[in-house]
PyMOL Python script that loads the backbone (N, CA, C, O; Angstrom):
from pymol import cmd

cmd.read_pdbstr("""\
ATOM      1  N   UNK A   1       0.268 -20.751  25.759  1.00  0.00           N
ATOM      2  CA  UNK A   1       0.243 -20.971  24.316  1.00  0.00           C
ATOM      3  C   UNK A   1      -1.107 -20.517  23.756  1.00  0.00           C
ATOM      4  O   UNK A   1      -2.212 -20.839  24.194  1.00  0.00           O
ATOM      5  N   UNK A   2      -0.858 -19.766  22.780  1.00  0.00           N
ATOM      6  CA  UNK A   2      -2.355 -19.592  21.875  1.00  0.00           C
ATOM      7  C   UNK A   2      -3.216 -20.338  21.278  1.00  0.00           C
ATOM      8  O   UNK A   2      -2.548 -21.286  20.867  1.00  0.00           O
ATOM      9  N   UNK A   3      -4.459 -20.519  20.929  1.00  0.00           N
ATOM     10  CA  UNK A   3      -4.977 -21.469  20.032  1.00  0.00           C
ATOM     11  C   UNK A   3      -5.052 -20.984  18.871  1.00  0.00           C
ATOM     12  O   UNK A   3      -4.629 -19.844  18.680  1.00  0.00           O
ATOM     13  N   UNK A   4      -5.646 -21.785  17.757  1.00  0.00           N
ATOM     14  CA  UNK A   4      -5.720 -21.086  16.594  1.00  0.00           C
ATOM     15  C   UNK A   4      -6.575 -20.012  16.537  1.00  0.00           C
ATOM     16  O   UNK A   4      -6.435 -19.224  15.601  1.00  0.00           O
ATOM     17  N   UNK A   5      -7.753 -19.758  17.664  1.00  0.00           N
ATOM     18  CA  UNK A   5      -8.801 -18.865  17.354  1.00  0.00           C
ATOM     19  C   UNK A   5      -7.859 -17.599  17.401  1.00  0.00           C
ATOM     20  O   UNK A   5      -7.652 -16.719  16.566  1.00  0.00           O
ATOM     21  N   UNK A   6      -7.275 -17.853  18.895  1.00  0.00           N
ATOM     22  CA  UNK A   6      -6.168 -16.318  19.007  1.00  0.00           C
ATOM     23  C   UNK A   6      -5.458 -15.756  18.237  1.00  0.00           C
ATOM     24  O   UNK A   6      -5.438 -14.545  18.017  1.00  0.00           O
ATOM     25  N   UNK A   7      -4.944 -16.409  17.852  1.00  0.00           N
ATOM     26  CA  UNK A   7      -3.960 -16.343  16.350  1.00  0.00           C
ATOM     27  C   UNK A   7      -4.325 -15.560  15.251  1.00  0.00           C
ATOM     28  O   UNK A   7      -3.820 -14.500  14.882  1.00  0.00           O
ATOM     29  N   UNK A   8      -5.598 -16.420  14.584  1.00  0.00           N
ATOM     30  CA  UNK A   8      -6.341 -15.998  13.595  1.00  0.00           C
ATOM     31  C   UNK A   8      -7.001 -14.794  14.268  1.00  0.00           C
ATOM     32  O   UNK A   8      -7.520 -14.136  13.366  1.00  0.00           O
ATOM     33  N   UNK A   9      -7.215 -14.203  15.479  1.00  0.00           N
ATOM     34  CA  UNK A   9      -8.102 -12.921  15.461  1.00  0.00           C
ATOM     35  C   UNK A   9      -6.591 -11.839  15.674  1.00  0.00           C
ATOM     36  O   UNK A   9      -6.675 -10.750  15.105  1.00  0.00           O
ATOM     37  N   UNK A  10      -5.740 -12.023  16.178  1.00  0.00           N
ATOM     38  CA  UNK A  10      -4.902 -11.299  16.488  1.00  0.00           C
ATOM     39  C   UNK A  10      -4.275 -11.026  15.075  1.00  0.00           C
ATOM     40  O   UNK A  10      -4.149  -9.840  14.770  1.00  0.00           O
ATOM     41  N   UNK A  11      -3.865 -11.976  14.175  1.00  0.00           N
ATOM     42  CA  UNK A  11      -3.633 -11.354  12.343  1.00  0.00           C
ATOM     43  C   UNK A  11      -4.982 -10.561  11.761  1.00  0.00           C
ATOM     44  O   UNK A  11      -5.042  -9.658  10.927  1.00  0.00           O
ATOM     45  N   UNK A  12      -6.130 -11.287  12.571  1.00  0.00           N
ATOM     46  CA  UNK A  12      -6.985 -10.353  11.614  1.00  0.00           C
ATOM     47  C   UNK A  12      -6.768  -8.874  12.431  1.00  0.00           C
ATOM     48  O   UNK A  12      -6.239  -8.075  11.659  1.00  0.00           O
ATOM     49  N   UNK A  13      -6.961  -8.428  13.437  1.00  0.00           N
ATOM     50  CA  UNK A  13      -6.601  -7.224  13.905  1.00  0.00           C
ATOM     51  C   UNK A  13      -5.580  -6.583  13.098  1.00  0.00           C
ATOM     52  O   UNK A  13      -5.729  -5.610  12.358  1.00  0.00           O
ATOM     53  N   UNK A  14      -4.524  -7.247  13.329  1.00  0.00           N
ATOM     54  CA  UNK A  14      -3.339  -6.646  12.687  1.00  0.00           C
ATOM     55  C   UNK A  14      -3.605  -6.209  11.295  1.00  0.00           C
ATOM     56  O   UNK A  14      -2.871  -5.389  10.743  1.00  0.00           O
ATOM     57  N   UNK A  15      -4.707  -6.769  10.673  1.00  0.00           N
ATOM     58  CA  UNK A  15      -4.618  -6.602   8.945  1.00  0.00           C
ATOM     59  C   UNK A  15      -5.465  -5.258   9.018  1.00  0.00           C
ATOM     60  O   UNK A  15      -5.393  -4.276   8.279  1.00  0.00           O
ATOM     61  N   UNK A  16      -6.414  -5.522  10.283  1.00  0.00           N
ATOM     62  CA  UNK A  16      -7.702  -4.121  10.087  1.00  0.00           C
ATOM     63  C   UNK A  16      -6.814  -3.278  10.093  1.00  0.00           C
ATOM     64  O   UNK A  16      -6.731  -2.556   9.100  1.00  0.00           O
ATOM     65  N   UNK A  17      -5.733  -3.065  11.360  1.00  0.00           N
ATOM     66  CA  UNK A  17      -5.133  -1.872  11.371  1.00  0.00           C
ATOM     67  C   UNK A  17      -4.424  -1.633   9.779  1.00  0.00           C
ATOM     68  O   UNK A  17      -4.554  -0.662   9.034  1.00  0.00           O
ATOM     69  N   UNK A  18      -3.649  -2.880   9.578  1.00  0.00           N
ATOM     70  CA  UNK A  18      -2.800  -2.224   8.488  1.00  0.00           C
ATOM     71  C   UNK A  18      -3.965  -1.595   7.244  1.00  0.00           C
ATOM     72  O   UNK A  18      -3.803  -0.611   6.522  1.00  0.00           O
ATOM     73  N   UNK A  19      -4.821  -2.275   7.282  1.00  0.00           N
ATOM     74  CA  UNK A  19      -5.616  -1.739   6.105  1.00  0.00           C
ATOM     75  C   UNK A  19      -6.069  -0.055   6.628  1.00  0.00           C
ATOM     76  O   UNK A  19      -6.358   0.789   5.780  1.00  0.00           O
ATOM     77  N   UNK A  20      -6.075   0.188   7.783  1.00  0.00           N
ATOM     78  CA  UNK A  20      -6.453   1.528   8.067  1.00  0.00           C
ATOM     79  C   UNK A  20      -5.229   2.191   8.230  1.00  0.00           C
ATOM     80  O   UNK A  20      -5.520   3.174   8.911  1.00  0.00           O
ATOM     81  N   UNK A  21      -3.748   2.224   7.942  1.00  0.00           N
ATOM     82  CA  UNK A  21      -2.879   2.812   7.801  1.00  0.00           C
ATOM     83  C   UNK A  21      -2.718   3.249   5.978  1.00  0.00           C
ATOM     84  O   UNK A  21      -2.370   4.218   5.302  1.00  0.00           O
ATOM     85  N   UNK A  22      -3.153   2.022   5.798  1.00  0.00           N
ATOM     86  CA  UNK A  22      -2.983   2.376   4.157  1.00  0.00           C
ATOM     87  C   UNK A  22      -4.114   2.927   3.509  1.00  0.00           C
ATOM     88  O   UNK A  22      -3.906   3.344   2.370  1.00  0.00           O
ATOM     89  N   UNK A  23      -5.273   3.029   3.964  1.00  0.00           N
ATOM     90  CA  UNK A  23      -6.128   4.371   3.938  1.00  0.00           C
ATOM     91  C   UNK A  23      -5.828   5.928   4.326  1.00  0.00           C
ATOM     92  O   UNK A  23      -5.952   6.926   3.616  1.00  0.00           O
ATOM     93  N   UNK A  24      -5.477   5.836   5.417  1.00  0.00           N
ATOM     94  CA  UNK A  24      -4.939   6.733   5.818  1.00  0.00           C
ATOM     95  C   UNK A  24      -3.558   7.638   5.168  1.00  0.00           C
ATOM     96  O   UNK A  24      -3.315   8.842   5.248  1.00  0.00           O
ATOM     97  N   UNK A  25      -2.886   6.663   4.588  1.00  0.00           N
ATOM     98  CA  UNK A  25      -1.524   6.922   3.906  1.00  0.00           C
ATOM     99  C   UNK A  25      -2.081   7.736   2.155  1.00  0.00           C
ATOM    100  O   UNK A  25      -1.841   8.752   1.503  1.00  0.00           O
ATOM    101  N   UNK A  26      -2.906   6.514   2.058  1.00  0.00           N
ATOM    102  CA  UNK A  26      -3.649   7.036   0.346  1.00  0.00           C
ATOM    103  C   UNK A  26      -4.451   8.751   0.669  1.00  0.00           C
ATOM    104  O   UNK A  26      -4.144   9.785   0.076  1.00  0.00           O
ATOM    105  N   UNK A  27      -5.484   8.616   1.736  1.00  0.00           N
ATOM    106  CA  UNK A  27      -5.920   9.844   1.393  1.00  0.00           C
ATOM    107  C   UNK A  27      -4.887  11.016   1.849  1.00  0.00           C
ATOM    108  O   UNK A  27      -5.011  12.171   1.440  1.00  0.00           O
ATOM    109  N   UNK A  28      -3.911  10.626   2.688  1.00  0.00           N
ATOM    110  CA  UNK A  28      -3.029  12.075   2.801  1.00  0.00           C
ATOM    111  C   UNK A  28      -2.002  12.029   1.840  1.00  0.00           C
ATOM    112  O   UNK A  28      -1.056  12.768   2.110  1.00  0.00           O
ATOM    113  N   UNK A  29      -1.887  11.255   0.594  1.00  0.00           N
ATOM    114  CA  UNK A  29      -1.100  11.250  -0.497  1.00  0.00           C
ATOM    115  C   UNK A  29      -1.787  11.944  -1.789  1.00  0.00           C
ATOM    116  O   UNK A  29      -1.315  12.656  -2.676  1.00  0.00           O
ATOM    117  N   UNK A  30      -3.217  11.405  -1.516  1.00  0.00           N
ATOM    118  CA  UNK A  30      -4.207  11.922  -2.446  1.00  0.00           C
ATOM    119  C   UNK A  30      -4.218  13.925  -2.803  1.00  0.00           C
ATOM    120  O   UNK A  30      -4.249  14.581  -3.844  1.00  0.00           O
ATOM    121  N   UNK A  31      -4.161  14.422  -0.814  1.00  0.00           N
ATOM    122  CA  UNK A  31      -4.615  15.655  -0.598  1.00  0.00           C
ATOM    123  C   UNK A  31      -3.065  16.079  -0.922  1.00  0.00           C
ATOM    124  O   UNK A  31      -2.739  17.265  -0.892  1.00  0.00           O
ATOM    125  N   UNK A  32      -2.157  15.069  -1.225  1.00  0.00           N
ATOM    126  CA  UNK A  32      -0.737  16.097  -1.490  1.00  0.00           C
ATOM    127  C   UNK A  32      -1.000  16.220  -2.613  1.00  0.00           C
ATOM    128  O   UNK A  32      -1.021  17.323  -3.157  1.00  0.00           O
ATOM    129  N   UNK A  33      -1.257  15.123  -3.212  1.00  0.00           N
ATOM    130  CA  UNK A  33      -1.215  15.526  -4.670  1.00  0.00           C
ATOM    131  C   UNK A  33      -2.480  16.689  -5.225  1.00  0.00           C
ATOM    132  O   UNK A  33      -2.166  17.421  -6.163  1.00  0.00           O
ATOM    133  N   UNK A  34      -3.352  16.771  -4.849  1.00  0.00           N
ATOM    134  CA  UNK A  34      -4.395  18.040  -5.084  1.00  0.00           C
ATOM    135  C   UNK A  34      -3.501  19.582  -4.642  1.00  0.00           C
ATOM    136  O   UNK A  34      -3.820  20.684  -5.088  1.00  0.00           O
ATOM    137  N   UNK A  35      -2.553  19.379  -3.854  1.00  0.00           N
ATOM    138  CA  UNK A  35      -1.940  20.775  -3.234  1.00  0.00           C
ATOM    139  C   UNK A  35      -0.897  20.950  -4.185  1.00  0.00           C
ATOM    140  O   UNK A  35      -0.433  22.090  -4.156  1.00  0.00           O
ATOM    141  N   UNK A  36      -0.330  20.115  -5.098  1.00  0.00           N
ATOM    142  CA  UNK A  36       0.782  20.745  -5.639  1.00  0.00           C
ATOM    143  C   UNK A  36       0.081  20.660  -7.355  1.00  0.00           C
ATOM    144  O   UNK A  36       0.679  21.026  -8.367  1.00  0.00           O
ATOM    145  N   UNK A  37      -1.343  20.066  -7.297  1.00  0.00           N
ATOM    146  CA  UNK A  37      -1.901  20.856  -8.452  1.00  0.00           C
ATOM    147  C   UNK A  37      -2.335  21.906  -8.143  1.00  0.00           C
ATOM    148  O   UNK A  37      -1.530  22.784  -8.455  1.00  0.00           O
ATOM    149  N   UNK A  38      -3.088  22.239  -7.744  1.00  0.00           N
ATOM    150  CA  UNK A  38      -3.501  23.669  -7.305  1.00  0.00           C
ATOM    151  C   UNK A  38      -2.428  24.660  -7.050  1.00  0.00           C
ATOM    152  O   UNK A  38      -2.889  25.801  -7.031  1.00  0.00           O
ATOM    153  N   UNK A  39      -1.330  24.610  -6.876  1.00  0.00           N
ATOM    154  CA  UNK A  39       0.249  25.253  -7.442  1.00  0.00           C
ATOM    155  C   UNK A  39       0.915  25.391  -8.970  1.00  0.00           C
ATOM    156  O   UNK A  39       1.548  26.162  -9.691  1.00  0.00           O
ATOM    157  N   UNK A  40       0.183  23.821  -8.913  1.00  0.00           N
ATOM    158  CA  UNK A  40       0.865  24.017 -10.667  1.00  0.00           C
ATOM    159  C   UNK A  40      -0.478  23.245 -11.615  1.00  0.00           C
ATOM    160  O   UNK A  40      -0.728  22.067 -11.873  1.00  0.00           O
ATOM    161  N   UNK A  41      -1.132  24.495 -11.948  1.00  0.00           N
ATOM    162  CA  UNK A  41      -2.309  24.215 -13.159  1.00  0.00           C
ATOM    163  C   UNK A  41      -2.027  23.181 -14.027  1.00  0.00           C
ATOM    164  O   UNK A  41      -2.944  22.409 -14.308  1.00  0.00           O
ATOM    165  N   UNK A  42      -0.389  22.940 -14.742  1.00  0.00           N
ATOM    166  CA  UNK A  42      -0.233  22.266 -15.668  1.00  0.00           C
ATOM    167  C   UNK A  42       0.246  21.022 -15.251  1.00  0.00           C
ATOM    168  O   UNK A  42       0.549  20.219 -16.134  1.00  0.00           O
ATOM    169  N   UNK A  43       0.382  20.687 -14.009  1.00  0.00           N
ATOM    170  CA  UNK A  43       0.540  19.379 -13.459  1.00  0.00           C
ATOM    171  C   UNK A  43      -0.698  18.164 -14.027  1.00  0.00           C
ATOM    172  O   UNK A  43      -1.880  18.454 -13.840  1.00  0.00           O
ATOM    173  N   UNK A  44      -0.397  17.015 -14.613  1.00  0.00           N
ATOM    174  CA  UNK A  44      -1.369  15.833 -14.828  1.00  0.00           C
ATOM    175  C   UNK A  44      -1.038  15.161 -14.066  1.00  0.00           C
ATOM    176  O   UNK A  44       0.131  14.829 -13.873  1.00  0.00           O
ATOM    177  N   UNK A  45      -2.192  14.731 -13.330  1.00  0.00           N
ATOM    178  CA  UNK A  45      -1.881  13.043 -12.282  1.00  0.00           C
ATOM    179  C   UNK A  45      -1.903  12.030 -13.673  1.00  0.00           C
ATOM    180  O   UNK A  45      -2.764  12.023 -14.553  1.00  0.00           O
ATOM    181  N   UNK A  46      -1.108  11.479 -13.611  1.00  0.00           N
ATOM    182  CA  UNK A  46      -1.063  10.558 -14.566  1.00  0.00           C
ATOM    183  C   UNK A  46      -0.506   9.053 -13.478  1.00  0.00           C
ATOM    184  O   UNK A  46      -0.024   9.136 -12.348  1.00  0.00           O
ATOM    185  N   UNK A  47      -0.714   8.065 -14.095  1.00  0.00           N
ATOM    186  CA  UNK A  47      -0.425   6.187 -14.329  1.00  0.00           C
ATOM    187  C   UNK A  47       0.778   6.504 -13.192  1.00  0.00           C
ATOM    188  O   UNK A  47       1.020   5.812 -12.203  1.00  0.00           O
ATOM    189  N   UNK A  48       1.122   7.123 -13.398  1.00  0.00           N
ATOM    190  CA  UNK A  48       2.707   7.383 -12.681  1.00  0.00           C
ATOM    191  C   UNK A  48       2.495   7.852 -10.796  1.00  0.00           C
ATOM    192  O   UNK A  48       3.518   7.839 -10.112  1.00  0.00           O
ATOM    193  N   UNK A  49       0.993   8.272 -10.053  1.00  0.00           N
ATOM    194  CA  UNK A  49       1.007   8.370  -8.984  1.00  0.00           C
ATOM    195  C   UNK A  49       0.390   7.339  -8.512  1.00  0.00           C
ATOM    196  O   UNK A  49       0.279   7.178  -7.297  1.00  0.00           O
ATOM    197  N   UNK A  50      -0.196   6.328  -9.564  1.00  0.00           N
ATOM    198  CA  UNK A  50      -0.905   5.206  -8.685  1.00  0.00           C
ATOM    199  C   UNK A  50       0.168   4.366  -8.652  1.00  0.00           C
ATOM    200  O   UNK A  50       0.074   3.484  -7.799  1.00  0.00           O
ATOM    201  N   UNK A  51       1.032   4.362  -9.229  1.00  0.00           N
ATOM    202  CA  UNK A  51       2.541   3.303  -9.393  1.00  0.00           C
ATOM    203  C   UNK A  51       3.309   3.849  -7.595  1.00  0.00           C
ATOM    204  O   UNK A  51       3.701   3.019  -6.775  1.00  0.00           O
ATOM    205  N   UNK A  52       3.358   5.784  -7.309  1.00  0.00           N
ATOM    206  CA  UNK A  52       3.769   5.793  -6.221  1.00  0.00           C
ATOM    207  C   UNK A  52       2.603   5.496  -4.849  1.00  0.00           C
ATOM    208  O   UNK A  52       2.820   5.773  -3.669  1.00  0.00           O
ATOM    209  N   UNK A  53       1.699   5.038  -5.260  1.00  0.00           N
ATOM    210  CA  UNK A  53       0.495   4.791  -4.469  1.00  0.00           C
ATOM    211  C   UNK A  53       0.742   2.754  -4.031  1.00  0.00           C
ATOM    212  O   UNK A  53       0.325   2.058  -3.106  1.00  0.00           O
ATOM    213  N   UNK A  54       1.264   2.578  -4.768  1.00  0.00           N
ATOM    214  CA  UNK A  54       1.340   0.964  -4.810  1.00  0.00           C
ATOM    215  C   UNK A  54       2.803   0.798  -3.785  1.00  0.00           C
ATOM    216  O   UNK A  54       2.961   0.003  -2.859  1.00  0.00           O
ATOM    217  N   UNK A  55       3.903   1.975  -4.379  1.00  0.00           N
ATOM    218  CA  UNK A  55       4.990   1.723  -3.567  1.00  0.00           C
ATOM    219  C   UNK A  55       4.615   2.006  -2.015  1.00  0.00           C
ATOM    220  O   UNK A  55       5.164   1.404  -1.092  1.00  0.00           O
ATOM    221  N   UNK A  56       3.714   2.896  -1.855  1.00  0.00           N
ATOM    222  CA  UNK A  56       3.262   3.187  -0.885  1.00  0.00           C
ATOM    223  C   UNK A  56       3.009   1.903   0.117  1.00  0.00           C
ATOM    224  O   UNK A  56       3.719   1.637   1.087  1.00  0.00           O
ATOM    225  N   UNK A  57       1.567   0.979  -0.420  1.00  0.00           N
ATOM    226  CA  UNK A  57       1.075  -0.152  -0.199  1.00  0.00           C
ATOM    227  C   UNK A  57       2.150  -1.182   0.433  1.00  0.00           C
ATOM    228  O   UNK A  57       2.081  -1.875   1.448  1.00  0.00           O
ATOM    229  N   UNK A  58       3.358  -1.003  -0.712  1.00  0.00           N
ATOM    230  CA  UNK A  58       4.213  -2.181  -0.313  1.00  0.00           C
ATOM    231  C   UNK A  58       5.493  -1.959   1.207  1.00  0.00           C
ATOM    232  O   UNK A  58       6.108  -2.683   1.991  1.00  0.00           O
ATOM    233  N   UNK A  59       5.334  -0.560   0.924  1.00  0.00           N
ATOM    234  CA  UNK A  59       6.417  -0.156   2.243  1.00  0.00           C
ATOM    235  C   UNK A  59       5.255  -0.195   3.706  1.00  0.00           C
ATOM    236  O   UNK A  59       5.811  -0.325   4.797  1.00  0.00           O
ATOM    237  N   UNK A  60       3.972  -0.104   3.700  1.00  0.00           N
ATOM    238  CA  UNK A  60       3.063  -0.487   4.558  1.00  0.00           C
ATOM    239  C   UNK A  60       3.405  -1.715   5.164  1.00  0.00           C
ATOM    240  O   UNK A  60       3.945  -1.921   6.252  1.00  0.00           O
ATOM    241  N   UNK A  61       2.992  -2.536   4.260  1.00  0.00           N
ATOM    242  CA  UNK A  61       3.323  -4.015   4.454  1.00  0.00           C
ATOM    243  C   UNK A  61       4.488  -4.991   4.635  1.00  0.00           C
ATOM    244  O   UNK A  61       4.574  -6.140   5.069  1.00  0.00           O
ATOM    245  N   UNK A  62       5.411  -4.034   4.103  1.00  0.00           N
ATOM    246  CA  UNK A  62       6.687  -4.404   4.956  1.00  0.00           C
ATOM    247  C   UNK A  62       6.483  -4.131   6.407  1.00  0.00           C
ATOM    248  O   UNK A  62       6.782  -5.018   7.206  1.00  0.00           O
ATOM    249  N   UNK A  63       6.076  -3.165   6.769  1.00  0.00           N
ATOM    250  CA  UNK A  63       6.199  -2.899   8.120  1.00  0.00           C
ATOM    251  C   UNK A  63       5.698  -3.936   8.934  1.00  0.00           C
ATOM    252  O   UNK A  63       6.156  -4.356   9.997  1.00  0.00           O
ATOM    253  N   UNK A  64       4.808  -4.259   8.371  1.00  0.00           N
ATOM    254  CA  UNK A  64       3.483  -5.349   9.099  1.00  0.00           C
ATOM    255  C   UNK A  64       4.799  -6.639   9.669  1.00  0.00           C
ATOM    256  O   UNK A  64       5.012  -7.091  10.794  1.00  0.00           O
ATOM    257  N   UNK A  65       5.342  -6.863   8.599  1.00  0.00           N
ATOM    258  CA  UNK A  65       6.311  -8.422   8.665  1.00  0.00           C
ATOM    259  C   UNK A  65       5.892  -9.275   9.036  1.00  0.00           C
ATOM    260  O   UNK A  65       6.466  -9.851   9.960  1.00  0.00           O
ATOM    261  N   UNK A  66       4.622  -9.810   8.475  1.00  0.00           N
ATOM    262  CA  UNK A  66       4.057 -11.191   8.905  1.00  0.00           C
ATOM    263  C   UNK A  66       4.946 -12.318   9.010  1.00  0.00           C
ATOM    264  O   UNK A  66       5.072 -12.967  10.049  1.00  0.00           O
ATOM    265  N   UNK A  67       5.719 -12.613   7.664  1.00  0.00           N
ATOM    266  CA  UNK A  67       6.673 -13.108   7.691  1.00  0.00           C
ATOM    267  C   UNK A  67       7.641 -13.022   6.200  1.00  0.00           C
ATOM    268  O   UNK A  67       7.017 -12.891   5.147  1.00  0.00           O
ATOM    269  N   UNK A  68       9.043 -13.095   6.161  1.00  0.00           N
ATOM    270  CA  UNK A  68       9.747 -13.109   5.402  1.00  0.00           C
ATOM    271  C   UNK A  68       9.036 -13.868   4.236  1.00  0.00           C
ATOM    272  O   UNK A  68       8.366 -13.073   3.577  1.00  0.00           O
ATOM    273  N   UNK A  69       8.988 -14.733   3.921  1.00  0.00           N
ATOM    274  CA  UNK A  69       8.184 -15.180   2.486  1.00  0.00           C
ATOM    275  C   UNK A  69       7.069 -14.574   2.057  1.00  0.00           C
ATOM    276  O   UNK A  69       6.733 -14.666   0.877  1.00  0.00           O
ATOM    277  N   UNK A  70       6.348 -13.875   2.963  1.00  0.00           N
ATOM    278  CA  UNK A  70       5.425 -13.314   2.707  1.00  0.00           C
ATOM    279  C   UNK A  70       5.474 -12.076   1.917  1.00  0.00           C
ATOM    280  O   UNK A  70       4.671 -11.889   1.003  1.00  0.00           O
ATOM    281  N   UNK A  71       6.434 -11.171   2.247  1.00  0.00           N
ATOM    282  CA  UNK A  71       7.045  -9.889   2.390  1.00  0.00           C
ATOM    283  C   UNK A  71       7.275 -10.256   0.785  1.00  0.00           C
ATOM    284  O   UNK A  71       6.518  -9.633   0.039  1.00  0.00           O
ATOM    285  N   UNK A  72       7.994 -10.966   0.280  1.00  0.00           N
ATOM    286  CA  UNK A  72       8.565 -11.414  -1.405  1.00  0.00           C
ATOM    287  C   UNK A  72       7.460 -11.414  -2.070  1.00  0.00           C
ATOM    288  O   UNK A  72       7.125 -10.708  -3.021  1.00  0.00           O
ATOM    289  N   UNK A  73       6.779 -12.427  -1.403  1.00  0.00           N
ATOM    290  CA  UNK A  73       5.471 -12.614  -2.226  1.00  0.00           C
ATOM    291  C   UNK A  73       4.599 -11.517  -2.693  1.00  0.00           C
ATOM    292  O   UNK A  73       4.232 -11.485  -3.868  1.00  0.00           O
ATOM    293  N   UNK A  74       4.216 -10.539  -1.766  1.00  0.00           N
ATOM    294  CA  UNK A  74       3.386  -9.419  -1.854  1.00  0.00           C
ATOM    295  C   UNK A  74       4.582  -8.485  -2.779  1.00  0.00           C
ATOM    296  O   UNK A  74       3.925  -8.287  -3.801  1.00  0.00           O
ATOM    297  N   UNK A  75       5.269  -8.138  -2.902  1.00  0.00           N
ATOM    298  CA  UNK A  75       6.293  -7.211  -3.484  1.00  0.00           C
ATOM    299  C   UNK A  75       6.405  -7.939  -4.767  1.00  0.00           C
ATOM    300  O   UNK A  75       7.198  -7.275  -5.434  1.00  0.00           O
ATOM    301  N   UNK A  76       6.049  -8.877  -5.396  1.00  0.00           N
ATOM    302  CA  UNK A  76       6.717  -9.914  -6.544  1.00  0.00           C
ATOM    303  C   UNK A  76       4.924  -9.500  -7.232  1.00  0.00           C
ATOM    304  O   UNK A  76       4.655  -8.877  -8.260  1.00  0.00           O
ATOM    305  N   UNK A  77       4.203  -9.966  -6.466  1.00  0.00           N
ATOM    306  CA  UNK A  77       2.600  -9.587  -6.962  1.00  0.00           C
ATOM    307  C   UNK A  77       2.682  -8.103  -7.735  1.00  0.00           C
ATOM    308  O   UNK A  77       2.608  -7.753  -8.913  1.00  0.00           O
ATOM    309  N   UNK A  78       2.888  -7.362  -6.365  1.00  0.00           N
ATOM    310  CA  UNK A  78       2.165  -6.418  -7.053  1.00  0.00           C
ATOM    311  C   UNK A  78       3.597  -5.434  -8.084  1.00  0.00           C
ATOM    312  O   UNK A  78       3.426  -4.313  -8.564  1.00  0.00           O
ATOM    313  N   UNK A  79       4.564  -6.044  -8.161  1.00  0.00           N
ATOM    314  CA  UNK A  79       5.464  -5.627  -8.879  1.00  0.00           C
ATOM    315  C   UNK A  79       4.755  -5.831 -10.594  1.00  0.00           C
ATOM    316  O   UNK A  79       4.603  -5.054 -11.537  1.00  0.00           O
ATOM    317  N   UNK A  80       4.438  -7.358 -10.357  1.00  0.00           N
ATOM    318  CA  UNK A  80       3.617  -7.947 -11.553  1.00  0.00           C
ATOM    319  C   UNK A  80       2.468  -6.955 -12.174  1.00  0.00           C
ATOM    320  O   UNK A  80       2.312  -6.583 -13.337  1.00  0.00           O
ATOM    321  N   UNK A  81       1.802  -6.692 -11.119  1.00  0.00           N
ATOM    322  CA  UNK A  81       0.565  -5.887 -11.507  1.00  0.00           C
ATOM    323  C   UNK A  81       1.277  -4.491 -12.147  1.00  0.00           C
ATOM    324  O   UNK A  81       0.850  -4.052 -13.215  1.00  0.00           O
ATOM    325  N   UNK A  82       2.060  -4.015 -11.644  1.00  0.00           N
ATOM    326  CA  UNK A  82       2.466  -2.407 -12.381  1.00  0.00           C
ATOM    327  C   UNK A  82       2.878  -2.974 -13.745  1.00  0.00           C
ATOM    328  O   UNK A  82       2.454  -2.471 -14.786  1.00  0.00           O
ATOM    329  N   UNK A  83       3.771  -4.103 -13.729  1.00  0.00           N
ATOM    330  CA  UNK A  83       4.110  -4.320 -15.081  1.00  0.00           C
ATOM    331  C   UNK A  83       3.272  -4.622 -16.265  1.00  0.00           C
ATOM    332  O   UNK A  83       3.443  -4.140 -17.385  1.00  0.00           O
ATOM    333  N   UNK A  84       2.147  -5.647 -15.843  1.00  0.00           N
ATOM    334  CA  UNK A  84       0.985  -6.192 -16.557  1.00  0.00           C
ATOM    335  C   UNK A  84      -0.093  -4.748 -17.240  1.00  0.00           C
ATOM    336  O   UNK A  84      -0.648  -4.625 -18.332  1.00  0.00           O
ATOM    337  N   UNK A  85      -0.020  -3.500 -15.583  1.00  0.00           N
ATOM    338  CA  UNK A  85      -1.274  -2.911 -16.355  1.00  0.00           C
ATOM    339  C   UNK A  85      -0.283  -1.365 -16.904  1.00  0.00           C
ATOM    340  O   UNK A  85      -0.869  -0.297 -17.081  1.00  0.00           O
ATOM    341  N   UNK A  86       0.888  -1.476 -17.062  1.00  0.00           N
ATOM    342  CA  UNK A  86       1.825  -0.549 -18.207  1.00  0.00           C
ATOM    343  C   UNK A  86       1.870   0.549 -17.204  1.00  0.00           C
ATOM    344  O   UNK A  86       1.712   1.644 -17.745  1.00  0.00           O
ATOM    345  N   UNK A  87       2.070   0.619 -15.636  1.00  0.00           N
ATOM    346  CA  UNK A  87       2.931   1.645 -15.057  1.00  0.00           C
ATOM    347  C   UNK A  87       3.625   2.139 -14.728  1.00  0.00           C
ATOM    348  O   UNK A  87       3.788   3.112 -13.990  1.00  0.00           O
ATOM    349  N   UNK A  88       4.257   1.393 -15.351  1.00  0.00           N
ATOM    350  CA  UNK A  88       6.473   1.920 -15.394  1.00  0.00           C
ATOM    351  C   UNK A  88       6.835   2.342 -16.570  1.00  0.00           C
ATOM    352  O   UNK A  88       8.003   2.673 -16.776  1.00  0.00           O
TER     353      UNK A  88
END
""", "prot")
cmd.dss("prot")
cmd.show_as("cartoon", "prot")
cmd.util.cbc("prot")
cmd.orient("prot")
């Protein structure tokens, strides 16, 4: 059986990684989006790629599956946040 120390270092691991997947995910989303401006001059990044930058975030963290309530919770948040700061 684990103790709590194990526990708590083994989620924190798990979070470093996930936080370094979703770095990883942002800057090779970032360099797509620079490649298909540099194709199309009249392309604007607009409100509308940080909204697919967030969906991004949340399909990350599904993966993680800490646990089912959790999974709602984080998806209900930051659903809130696109709505609150006008990115839909």
């Amino acid at each position: 059986m684990m103790s709590v120390n194990d526990l708590l270092k083994q989620k924190y691991y798990q979070l470093q990684h996930l936080s370094c997947n979703i770095q990883q995910a942002y800057k090779k989303y970032i360099v797509n989006i620079q490649q298909i401006c540099l194709y199309n001059t009249n392309t604007i990044i607009t409100s509308m790629t940080i909204k697919n930058v967030i969906k991004l975030v949340i399909k990350l963290v599904m993966k993680l599956k800490v646990r089912r309530g959790y999974e709602f919770e984080v998806k209900q948040k930051v659903q809130g946040y696109i709505v609150q700061e006008g990115f839909q």
